[in-house]
Rosetta silent file (secondary structure, phi, psi, omega in degrees, C-alpha in Angstrom):
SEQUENCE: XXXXXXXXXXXXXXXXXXXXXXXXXXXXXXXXXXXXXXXXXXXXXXXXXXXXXXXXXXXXXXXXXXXXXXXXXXXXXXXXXXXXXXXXXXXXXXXXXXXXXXXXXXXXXXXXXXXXXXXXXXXXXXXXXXXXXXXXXXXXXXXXXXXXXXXXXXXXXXXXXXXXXXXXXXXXXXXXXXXXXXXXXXXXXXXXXXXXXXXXXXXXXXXXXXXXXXXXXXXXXXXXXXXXXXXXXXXXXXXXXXXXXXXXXXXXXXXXXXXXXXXXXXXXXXXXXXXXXXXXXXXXXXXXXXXXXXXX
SCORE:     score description
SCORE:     0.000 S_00000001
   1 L     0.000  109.528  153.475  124.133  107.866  103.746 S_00000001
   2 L   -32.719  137.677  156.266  120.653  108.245  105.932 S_00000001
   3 L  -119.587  129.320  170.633  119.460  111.840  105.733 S_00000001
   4 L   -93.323  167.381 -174.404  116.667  112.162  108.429 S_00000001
   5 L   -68.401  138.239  176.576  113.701  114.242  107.398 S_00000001
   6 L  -124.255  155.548  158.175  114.115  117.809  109.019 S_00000001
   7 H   -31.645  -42.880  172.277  111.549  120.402  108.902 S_00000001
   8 H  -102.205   12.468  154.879  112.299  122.270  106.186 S_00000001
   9 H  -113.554  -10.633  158.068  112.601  119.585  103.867 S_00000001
  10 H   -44.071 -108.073  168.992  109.010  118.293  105.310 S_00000001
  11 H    -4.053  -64.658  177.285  107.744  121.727  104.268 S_00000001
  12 H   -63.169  -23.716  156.955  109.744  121.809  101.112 S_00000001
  13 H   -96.678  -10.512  168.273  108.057  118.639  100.062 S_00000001
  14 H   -62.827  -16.776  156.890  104.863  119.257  101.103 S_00000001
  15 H   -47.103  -70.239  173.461  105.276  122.241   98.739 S_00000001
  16 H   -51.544  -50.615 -179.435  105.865  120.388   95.891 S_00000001
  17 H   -67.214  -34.725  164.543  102.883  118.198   96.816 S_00000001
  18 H   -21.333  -57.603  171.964  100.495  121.249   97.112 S_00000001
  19 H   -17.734  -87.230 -171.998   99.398  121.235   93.783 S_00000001
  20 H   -66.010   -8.658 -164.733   98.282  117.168   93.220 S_00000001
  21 H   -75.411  -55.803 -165.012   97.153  118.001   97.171 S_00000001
  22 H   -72.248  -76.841  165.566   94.751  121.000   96.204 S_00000001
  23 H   -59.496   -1.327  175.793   93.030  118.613   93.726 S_00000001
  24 H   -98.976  -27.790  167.952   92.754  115.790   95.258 S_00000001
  25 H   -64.719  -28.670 -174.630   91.183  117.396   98.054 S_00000001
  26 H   -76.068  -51.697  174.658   88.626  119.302   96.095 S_00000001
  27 H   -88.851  -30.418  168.988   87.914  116.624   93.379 S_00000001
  28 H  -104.281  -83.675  172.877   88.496  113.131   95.750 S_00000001
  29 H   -51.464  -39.972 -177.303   87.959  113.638   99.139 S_00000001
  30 L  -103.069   31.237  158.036   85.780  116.155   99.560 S_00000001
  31 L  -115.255  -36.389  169.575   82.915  114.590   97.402 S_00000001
  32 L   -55.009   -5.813 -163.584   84.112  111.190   99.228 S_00000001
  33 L  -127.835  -23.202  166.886   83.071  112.690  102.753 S_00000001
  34 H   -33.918  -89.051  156.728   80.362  115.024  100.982 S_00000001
  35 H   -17.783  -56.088  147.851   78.628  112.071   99.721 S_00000001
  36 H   -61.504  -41.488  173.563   78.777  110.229  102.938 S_00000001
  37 H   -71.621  -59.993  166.528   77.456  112.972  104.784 S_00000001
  38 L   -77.894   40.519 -162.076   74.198  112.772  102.135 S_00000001
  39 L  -144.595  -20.083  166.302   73.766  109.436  102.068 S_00000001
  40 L   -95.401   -2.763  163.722   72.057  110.480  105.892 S_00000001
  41 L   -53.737   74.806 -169.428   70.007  113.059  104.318 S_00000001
  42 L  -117.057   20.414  164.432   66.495  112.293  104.701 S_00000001
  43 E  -136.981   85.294 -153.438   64.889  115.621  104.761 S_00000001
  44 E  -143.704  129.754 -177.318   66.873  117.902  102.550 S_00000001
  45 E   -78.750   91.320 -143.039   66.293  121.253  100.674 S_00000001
  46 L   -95.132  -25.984  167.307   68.486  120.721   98.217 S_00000001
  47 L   -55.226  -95.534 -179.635   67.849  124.823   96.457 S_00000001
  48 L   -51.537    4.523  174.843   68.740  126.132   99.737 S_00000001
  49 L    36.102   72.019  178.002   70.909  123.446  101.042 S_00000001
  50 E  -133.940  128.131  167.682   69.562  123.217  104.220 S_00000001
  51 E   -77.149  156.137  160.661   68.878  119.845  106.368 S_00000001
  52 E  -123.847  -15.505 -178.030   66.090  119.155  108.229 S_00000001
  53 E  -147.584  161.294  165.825   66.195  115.609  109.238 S_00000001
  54 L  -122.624  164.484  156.785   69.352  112.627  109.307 S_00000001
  55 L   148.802 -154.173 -129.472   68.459  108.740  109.851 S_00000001
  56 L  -154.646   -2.959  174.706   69.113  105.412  107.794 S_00000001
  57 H   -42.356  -60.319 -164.992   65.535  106.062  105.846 S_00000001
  58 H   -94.753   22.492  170.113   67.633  105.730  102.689 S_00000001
  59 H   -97.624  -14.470 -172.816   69.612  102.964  103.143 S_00000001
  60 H   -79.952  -51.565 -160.120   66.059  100.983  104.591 S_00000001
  61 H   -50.711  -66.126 -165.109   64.633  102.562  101.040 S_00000001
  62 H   -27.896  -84.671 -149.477   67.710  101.242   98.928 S_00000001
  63 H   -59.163   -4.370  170.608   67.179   97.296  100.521 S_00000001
  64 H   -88.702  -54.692 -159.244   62.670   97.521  100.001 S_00000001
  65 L   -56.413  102.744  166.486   63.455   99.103   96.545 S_00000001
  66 L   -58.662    9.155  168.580   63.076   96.072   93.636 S_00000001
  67 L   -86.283  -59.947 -157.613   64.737   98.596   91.235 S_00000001
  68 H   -62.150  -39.006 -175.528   68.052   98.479   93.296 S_00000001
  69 H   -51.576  -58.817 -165.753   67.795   94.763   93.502 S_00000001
  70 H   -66.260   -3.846 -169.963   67.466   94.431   90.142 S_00000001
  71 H   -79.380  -65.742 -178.004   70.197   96.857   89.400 S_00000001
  72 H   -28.704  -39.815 -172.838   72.685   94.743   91.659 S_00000001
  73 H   -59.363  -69.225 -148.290   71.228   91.386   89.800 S_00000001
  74 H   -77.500  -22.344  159.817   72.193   92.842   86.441 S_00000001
  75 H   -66.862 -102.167 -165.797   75.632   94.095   87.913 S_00000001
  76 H   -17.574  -37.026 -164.310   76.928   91.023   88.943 S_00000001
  77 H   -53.863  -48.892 -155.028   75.568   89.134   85.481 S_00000001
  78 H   -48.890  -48.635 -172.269   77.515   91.905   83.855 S_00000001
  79 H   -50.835  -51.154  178.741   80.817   91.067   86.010 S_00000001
  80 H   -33.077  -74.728 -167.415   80.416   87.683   85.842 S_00000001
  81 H   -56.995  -25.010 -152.684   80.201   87.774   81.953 S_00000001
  82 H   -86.444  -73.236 -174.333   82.859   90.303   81.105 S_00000001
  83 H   -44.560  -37.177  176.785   85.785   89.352   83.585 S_00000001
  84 H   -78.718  -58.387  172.568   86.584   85.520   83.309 S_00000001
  85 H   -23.011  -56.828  174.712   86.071   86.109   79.757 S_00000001
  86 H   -77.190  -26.620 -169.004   88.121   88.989   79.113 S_00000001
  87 H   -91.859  -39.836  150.288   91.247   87.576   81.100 S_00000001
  88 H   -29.767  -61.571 -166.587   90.883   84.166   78.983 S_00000001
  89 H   -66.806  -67.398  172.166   90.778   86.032   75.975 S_00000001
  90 H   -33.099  -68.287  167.732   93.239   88.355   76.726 S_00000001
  91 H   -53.467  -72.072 -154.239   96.058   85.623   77.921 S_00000001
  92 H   -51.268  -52.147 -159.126   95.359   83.572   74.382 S_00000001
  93 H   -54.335  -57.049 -171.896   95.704   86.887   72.331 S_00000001
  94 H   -33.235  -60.436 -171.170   98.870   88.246   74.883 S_00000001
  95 H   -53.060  -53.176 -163.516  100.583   84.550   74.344 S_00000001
  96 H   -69.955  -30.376  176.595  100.320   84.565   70.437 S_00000001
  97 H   -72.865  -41.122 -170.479  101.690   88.165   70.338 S_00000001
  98 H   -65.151   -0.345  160.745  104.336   87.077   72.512 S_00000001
  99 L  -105.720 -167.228 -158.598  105.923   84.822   69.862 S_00000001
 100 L   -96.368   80.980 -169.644  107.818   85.164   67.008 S_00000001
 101 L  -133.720  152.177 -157.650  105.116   86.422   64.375 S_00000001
 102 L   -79.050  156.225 -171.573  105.602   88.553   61.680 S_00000001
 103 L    57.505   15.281 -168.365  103.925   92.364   62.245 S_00000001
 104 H   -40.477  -56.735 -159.679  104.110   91.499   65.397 S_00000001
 105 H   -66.853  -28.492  -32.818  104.436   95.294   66.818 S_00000001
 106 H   166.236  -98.870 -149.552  101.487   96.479   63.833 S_00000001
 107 H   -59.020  -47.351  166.131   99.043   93.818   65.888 S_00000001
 108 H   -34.016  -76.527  176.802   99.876   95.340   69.372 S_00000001
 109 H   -32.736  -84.253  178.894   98.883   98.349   68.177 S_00000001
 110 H   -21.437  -67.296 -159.173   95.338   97.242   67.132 S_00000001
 111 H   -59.660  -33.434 -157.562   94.400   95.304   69.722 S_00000001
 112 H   -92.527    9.573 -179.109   95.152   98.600   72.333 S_00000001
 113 H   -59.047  -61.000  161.471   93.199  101.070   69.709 S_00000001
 114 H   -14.774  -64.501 -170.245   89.903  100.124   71.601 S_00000001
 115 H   -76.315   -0.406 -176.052   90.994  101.102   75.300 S_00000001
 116 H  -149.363   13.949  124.648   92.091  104.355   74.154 S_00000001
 117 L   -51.230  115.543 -173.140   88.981  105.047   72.016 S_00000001
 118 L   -51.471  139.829 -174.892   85.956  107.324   73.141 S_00000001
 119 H   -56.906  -36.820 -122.365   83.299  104.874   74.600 S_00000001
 120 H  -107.434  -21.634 -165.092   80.894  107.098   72.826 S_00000001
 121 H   -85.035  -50.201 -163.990   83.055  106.831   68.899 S_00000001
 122 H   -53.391  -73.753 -170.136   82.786  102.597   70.289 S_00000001
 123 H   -64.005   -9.359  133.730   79.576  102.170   70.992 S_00000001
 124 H   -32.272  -81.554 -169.918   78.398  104.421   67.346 S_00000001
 125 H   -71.854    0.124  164.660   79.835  101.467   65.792 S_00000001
 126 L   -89.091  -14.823 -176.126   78.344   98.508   68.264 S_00000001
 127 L   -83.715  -33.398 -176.679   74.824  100.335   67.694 S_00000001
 128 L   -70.047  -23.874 -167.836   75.562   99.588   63.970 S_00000001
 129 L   -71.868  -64.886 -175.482   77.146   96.190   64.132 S_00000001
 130 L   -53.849   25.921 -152.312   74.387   95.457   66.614 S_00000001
 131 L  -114.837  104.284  154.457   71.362   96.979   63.630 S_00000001
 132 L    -6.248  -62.295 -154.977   68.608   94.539   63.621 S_00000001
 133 L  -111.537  -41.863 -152.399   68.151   94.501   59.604 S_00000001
 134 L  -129.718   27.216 -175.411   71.884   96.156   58.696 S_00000001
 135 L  -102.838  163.413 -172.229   74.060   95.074   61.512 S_00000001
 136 H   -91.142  -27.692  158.572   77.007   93.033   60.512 S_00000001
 137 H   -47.373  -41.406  171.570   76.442   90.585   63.489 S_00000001
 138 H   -87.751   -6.037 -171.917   73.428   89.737   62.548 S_00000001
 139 H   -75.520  -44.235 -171.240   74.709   89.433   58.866 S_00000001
 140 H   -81.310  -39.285  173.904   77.164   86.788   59.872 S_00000001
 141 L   -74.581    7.606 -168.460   75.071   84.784   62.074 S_00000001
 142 L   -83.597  -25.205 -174.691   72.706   85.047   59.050 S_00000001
 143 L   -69.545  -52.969 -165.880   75.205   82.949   57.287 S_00000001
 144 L   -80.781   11.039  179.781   74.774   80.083   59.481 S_00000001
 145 L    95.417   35.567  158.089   70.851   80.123   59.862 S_00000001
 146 L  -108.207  120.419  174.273   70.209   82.460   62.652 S_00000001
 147 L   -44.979  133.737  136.996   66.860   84.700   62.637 S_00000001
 148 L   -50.732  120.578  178.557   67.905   87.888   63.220 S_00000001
 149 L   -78.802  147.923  148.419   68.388   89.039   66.931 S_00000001
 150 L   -98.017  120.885 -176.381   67.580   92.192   68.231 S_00000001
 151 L  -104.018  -26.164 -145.064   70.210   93.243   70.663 S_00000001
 152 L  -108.784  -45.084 -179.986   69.430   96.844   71.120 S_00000001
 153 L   -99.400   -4.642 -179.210   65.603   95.935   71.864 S_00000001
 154 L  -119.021  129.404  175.082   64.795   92.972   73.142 S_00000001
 155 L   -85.399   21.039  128.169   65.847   92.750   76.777 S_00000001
 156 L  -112.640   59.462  179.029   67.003   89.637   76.854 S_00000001
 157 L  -146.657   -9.825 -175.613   69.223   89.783   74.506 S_00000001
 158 H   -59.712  -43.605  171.070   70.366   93.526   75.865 S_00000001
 159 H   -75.470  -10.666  140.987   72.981   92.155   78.349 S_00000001
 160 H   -75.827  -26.410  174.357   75.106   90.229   75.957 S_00000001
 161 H   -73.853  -45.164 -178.181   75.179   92.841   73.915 S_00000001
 162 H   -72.252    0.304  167.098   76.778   95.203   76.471 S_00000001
 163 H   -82.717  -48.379 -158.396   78.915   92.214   77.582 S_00000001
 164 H   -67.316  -49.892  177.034   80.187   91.388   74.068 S_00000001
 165 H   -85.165   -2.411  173.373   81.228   94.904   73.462 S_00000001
 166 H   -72.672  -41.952  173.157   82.741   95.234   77.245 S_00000001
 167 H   -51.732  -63.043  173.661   84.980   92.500   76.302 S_00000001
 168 H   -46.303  -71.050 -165.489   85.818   93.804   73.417 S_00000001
 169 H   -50.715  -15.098  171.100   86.637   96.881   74.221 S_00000001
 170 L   -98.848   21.535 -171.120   88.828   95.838   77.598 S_00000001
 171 H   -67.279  -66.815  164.910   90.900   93.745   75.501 S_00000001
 172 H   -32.959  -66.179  165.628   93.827   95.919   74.928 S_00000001
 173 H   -15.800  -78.673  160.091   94.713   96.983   78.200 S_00000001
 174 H   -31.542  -43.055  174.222   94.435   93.402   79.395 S_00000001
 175 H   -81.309  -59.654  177.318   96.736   92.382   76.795 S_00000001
 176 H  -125.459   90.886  159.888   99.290   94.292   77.122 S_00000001
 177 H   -92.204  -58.046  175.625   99.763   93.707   81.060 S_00000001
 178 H   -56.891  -21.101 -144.721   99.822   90.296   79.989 S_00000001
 179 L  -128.611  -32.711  143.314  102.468   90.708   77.551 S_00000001
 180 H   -50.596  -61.960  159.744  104.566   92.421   80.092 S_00000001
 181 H   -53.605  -21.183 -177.473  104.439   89.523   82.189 S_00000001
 182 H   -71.375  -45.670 -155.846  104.687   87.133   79.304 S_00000001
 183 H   -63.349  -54.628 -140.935  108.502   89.047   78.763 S_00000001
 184 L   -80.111   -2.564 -177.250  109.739   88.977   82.805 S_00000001
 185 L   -84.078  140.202  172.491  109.350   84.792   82.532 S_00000001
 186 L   -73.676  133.457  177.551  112.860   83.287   81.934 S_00000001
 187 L   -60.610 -114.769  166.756  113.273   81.396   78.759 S_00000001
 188 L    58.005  -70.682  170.885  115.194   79.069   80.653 S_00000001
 189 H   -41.559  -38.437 -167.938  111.969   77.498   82.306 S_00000001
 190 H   -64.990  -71.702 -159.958  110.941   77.006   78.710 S_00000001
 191 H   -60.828  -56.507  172.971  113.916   75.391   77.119 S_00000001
 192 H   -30.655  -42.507 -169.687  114.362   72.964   80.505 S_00000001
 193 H   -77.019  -50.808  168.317  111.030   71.877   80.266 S_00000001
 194 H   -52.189  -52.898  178.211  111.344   70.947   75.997 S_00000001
 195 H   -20.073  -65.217 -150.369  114.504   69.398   77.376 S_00000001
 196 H   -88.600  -19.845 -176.990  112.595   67.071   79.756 S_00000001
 197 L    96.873   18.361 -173.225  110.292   66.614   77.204 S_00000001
 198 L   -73.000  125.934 -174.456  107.067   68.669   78.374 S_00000001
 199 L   -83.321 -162.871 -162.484  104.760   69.403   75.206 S_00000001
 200 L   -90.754    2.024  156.880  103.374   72.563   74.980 S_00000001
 201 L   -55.700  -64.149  175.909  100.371   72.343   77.058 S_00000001
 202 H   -53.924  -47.901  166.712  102.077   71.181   79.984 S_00000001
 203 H   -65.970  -23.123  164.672  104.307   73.720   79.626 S_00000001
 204 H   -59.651  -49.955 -143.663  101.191   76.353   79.449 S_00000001
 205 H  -108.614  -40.787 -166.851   99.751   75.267   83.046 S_00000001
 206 H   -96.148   20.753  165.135  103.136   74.265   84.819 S_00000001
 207 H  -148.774  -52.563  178.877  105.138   76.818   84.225 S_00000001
 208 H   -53.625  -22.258 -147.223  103.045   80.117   82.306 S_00000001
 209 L  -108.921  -19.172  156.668  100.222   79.927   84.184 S_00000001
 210 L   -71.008  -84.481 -171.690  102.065   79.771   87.750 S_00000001
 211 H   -65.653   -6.431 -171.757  104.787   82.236   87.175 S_00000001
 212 H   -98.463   21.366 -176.563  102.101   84.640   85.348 S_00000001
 213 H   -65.558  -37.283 -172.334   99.878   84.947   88.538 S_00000001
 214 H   -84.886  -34.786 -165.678  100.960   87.876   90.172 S_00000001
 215 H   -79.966   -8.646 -152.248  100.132   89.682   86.921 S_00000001
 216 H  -116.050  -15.708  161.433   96.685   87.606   86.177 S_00000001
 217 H   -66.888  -69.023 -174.231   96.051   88.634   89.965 S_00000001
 218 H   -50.664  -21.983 -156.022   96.431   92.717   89.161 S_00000001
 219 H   -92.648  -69.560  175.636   94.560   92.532   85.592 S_00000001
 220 H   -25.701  -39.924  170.159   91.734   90.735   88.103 S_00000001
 221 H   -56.377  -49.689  179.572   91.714   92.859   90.613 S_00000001
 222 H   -44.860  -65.804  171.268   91.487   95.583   88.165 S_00000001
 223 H   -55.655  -31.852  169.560   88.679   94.397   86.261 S_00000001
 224 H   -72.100  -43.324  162.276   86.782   93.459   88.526 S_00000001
 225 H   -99.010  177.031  -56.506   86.370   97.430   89.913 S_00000001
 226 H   -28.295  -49.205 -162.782   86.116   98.683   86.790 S_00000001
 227 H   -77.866  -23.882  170.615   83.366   96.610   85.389 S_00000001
 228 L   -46.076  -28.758 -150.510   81.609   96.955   88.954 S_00000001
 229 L  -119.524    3.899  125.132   81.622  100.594   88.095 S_00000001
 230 L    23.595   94.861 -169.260   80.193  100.261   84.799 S_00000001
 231 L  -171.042  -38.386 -175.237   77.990  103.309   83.347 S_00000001
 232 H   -76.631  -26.974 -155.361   79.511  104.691   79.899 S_00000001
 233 H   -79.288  -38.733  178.791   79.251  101.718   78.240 S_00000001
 234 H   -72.280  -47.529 -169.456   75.253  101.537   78.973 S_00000001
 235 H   -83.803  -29.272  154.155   74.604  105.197   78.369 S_00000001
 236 H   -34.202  -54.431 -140.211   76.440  105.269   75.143 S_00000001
 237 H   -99.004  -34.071  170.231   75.491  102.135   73.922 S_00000001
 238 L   -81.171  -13.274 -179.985   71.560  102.005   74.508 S_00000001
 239 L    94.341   42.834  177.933   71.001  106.047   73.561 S_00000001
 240 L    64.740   43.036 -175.227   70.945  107.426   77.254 S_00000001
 241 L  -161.979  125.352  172.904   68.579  104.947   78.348 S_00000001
 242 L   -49.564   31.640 -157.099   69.398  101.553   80.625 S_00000001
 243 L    73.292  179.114  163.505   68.371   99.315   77.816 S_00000001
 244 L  -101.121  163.432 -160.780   65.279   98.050   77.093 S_00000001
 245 L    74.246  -23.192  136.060   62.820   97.621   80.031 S_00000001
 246 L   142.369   48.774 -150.114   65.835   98.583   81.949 S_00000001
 247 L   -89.917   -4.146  163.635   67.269   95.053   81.252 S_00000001
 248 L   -97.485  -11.053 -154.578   70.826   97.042   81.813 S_00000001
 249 L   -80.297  111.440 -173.406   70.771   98.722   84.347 S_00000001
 250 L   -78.875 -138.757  175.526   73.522   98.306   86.906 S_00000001
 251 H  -112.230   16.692  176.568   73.983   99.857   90.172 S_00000001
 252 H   -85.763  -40.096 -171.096   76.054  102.837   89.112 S_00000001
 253 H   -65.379  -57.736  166.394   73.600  103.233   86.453 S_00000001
 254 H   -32.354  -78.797  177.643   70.819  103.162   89.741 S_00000001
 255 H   -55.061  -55.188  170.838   72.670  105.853   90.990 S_00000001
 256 H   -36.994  -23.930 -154.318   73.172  107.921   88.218 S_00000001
 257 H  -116.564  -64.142  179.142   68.733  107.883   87.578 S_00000001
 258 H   -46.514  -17.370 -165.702   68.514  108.704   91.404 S_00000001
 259 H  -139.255   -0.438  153.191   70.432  111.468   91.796 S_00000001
 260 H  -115.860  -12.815  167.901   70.071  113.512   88.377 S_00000001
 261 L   -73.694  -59.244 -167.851   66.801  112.260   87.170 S_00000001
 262 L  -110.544   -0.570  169.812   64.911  112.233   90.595 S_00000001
 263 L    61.151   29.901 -175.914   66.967  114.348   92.721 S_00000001
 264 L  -105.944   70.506  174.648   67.222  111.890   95.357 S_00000001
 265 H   -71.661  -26.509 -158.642   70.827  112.679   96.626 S_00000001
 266 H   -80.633  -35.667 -168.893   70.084  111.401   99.922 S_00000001
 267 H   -81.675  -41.189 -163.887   69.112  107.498   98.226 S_00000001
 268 H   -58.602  -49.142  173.402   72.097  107.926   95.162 S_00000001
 269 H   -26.206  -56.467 -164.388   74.561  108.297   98.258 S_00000001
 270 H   -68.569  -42.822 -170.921   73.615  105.690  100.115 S_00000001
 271 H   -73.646  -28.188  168.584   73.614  103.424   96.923 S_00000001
 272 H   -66.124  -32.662 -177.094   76.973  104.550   95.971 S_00000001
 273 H   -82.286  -26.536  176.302   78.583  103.622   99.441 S_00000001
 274 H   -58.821  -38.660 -179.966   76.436  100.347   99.552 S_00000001
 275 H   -76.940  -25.974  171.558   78.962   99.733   96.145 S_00000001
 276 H   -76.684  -19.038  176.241   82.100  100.873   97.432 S_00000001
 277 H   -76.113  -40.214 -159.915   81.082   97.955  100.523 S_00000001
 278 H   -70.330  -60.309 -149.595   80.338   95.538   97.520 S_00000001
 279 H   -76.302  -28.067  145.422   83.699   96.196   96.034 S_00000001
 280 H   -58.409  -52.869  150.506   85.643   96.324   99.105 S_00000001
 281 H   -20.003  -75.259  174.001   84.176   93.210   99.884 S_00000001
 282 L   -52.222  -33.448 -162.384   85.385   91.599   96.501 S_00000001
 283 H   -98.999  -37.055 -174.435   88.916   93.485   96.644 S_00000001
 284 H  -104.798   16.763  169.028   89.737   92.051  100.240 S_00000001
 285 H   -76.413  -45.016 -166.534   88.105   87.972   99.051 S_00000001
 286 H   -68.077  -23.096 -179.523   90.555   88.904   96.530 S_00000001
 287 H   -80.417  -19.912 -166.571   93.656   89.673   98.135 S_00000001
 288 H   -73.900  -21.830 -163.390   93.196   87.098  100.819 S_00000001
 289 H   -82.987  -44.587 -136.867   92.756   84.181   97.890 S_00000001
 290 H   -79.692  -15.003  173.358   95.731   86.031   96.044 S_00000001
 291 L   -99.981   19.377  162.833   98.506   85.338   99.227 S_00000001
 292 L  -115.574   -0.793 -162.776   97.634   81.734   99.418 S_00000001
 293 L  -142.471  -13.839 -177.915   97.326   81.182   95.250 S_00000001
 294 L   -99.024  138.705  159.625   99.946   83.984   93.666 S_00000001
 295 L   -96.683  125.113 -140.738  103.233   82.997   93.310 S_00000001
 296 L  -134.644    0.000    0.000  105.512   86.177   93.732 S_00000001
């Protein structure tokens, strides 16, 4: 039985909705249109909140400024490094939990302790691993004849280290998304294919790797804004500071120095909406690849 919507149950759910309404408006929109609105600020009292001038000065500032450049270079490495990486990683781990191993549920558990760890407890114990003279990283590679690195201090060695522990630390999640998806494929595909005689490779790319798409599409999607957005993991993990030489800094990070360091709301605006275009950008390459390549 249709029931059409009548007024008073409009009203009665819009009631209900008040709440999650009241905060989303307060806390979400109305910093998203805020924000926008300052991002055109280019004479602005900010004690007395009063404008005096609009215009595009700080979006011509952002695209002159080699700090911004350089944030955006060092974004992208980071994305770059984290994301194929982590979704690789992820699928091998996902796959091995998804068989028939003893402790199985014990090992779930582990892998998702990370994601649902303070960055700030993680990244304690990556400044220690990561300890020139005491770290256990450098301890191991120590075994095999490697000089101690500095990761904390040498900038070019600062942006593997925040990749290495980015991985880590996105593992869980990733896994188990992946694990759900592992469960909705029918054995059936499986046992047909040993039937036919497919070893287990073949059975990896023609059948897992296909039907697990729509799911290796969402964890992507996912991952991709998150790590774009990138900022605890750097302030945590470096001491409040963008590595060294600033050999970390993304462009969240860029904002973040612009608009509480330097009071420059009117450039941190602009550079935040210049990220939500990069990301938007990325999120509709992605959906358009994802109806011609996911199988649903």
């Amino acid at each position: 039985m249709n029931l059409k919507p009548t007024l008073s149950s409009t009203l009665k759910a819009l009631l209900y909705l008040l709440p999650a309404l009241v905060i989303l408006g307060v806390f979400n929109i109305y910093p998203i249109i805020k924000s926008f609105i300052m991002s055109f600020y280019t004479d602005y009292d900010y004690f007395n909140d009063v404008v005096y001038e609009y215009g595009w000065d700080n979006f011509s500032y952002i695209f002159q400024d080699h700090e911004f450049w350089t944030s955006v270079k060092n974004t992208f490495i980071f994305v770059l490094g984290v994301v194929p990486a982590s979704i690789v990683i992820s699928l091998v781990i996902a796959i091995m939990l998804n068989s028939n191993i003893r402790l199985r549920g014990i090992f779930r558990s582990i892998y998702f302790i990370p994601f649902v760890t303070s960055v700030v407890a993680i990244s304690i114990v990556w400044r220690w691993i990561y300890h020139t003279e005491y770290g256990l990283m450098n301890y191991f590679l120590g075994i095999f004849g490697v000089d101690p690195i500095k990761w904390l201090t040498d900038p070019e060695w600062a942006m593997p280290a925040l990749i290495i522990m980015s991985i880590w630390k996105g593992l869980g999640y990733n896994i188990i998304i992946f694990l759900a998806g592992l469960q909705n494929i029918d054995k059936q595909y499986y046992l047909a294919a040993q039937i036919d005689g497919a070893k287990p490779l073949k059975r990896f790319f023609h059948i897992t790797v296909p039907l697990l798409s729509p799911t290796t599409f969402f964890v992507s999607i996912v991952a991709i804004i998150n790590n774009f957005k990138v900022f605890d993991e750097i302030f945590a993990l470096f001491g409040g500071k963008p590595g060294p030489a600033y050999s970390a800094q993304t462009i969240v990070y860029y904002i973040y120095e612009k608009f509480y360091n330097e009071w420059q709301f009117g450039i941190a605006s602009a550079a935040a909406y210049i990220l939500f275009i990069i990301i938007f950008i990325f999120t509709l390459v992605q959906l358009y690849i994802g109806k011609r390549r996911v199988n649903y």
